[in-house]
Backbone as a ProteinNet text record, in pm:
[ID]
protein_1_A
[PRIMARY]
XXXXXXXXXXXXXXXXXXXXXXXXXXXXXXXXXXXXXXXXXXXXXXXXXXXXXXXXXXXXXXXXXXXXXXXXXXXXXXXXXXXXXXXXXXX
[TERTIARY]
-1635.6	-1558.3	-1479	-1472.7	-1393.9	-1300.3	-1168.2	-1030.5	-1050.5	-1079.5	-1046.7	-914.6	-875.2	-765.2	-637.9	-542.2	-436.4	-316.8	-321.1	-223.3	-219.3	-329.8	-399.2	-461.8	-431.1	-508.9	-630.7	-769.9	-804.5	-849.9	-788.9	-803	-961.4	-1038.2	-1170.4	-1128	-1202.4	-1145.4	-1119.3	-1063.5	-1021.8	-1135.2	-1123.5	-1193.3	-1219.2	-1394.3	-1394.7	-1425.3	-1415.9	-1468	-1590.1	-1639.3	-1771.8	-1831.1	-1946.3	-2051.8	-2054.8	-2051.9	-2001.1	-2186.2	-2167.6	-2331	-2250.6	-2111.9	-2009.7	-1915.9	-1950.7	-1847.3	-1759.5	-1782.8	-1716.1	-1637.9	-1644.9	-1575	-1445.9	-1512.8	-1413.4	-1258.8	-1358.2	-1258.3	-1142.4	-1188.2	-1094.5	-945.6	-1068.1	-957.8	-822.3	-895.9	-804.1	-724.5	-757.4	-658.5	-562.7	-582.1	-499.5	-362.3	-423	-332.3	-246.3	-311	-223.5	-100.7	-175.1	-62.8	34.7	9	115.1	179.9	103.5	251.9	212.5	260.6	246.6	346.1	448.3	586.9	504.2	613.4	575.9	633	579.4	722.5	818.8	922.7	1041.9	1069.6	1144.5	1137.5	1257.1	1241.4	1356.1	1326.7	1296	1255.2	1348.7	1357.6	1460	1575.6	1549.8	1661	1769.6	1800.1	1879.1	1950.1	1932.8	1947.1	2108.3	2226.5	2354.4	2402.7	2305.9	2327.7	2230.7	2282.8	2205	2072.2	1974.3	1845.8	1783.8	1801.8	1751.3	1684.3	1742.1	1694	1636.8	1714.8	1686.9	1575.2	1551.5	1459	1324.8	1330.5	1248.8	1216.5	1258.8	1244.5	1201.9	1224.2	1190.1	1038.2	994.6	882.7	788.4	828	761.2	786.5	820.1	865.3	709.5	622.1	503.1	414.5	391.8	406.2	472.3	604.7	707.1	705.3	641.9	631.1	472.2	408.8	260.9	278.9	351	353.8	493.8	537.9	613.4	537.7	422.2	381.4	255.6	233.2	91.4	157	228.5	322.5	377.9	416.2	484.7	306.6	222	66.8	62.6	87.5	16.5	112.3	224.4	309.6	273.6	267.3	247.6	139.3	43.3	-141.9	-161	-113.3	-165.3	-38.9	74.8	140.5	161.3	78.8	34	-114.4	-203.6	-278.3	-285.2	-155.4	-145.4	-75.4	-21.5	53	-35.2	-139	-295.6	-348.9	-325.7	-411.2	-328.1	-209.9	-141.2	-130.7	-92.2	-68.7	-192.2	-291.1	-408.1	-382.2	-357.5	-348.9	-433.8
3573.8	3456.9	3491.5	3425.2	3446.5	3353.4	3393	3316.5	3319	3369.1	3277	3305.9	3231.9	3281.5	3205.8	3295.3	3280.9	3233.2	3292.6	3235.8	3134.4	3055.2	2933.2	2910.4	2844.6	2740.1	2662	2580.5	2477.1	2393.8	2286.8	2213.2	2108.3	2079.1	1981.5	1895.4	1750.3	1668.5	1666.7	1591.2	1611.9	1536.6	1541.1	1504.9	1371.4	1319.9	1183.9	1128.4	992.9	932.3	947.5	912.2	973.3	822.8	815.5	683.2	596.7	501.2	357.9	312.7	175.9	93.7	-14.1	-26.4	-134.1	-142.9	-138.5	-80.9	-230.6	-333.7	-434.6	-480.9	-424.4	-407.6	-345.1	-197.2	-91.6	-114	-151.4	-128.5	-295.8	-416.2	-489.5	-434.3	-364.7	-271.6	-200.3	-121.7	-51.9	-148.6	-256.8	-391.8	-398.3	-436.2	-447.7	-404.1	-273.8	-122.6	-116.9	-151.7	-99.7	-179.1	-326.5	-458.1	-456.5	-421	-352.7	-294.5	-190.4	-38.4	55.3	-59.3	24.6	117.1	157.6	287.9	373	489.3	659.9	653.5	762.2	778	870.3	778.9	826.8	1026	1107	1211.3	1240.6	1310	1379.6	1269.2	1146.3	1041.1	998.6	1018.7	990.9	1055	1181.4	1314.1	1316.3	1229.1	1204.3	1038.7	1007.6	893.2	842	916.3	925.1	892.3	982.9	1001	930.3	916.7	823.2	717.7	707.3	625.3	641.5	739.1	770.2	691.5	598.3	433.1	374	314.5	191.5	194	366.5	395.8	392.5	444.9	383.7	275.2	177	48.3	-26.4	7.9	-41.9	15.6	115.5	211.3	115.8	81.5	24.8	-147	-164.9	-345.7	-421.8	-370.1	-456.3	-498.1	-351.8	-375.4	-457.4	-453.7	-545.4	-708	-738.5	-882.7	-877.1	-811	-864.6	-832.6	-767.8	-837	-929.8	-946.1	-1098.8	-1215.2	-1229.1	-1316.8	-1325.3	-1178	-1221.8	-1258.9	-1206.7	-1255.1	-1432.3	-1454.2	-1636.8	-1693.6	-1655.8	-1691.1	-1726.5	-1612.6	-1591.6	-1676.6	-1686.5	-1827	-1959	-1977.5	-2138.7	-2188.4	-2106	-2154.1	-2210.3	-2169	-2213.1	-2325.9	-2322.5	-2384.4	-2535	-2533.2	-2693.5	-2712.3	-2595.2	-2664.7	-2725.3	-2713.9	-2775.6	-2932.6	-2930.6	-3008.3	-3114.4	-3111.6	-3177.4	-3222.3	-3153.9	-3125.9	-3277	-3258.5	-3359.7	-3466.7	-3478	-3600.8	-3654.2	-3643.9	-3738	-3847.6	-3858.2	-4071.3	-4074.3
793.9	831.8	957.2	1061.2	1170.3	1178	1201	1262.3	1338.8	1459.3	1634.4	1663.6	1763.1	1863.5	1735.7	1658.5	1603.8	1638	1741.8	1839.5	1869.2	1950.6	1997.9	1974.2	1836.2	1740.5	1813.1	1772.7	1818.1	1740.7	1696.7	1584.8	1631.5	1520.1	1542.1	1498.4	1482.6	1388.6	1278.6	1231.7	1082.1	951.2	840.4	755.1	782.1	780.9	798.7	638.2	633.1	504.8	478.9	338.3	327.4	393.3	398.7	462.8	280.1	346.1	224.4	277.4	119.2	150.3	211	190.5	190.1	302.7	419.6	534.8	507.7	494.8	520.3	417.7	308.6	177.3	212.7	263	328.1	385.9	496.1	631.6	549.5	459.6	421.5	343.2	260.8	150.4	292.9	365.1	447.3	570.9	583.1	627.5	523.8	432.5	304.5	301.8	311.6	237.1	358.5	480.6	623.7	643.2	625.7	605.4	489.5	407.3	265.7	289.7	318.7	303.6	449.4	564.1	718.3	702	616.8	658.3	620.4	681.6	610.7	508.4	398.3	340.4	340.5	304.5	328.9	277.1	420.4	369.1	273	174.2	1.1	-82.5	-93.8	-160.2	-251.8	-398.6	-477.4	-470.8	-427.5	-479.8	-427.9	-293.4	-215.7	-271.8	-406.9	-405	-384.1	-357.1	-343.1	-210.2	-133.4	34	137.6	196.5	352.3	239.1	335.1	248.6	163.2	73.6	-36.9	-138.9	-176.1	-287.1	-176.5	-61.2	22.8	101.8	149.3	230.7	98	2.9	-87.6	-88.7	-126.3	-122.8	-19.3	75.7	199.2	249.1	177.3	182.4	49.1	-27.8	-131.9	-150.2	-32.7	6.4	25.7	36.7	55.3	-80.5	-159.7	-308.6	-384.5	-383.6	-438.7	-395.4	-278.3	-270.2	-335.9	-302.2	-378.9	-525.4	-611.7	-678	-765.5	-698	-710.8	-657.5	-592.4	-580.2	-656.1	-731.7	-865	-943.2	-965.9	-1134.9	-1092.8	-992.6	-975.6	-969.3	-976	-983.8	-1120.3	-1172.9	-1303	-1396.9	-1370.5	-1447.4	-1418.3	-1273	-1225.2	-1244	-1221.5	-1228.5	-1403.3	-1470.5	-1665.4	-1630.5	-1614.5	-1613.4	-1518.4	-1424.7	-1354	-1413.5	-1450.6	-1559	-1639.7	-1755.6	-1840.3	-1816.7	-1674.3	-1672.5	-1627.2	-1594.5	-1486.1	-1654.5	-1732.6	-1860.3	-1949.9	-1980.3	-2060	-1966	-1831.5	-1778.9	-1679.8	-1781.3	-1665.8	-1641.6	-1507.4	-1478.9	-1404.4
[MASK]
+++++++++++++++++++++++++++++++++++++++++++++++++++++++++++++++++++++++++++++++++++++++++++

């Protein structure tokens, strides 16, 4: 096995994804995820929850999650619930 120059590293690219039958499946899923949760996360995470961003920077790191799902769950109430209401008041 050879290391090479130690000193002066030369990095190749990095790991690619494996090949999909589904590129267009894919690359949606990874729209998704990007539009969700574009932050880093936050560096010390909870442990800091006393000092500077600790909770907030959390939260703000997990803010894209938290509206999707507040908006499955206000789905998943309203949808049976104007059904039924379409359901008893046919005019």
């Amino acid at each position: 096995m050879e290391l090479g120059n130690i000193s002066q590293p030369t990095y190749g690219p990095g790991p690619e994804a494996p090949g999909s039958s589904t590129p267009g499946l894919v690359g949606m899923v990874h729209g998704f995820l990007r539009l969700v949760q574009p932050n880093a996360l936050p560096v010390g995470g909870c442990t800091a929850a006393g000092a500077g961003d600790g909770v907030g920077g959390l939260l703000l790191y997990e803010l894209g999650f938290l509206v999707c799902a507040a908006i499955g769950l206000l789905f998943v109430i309203l949808v049976p619930l104007v059904g039924c209401c379409f359901c008893w008041c046919r005019c």
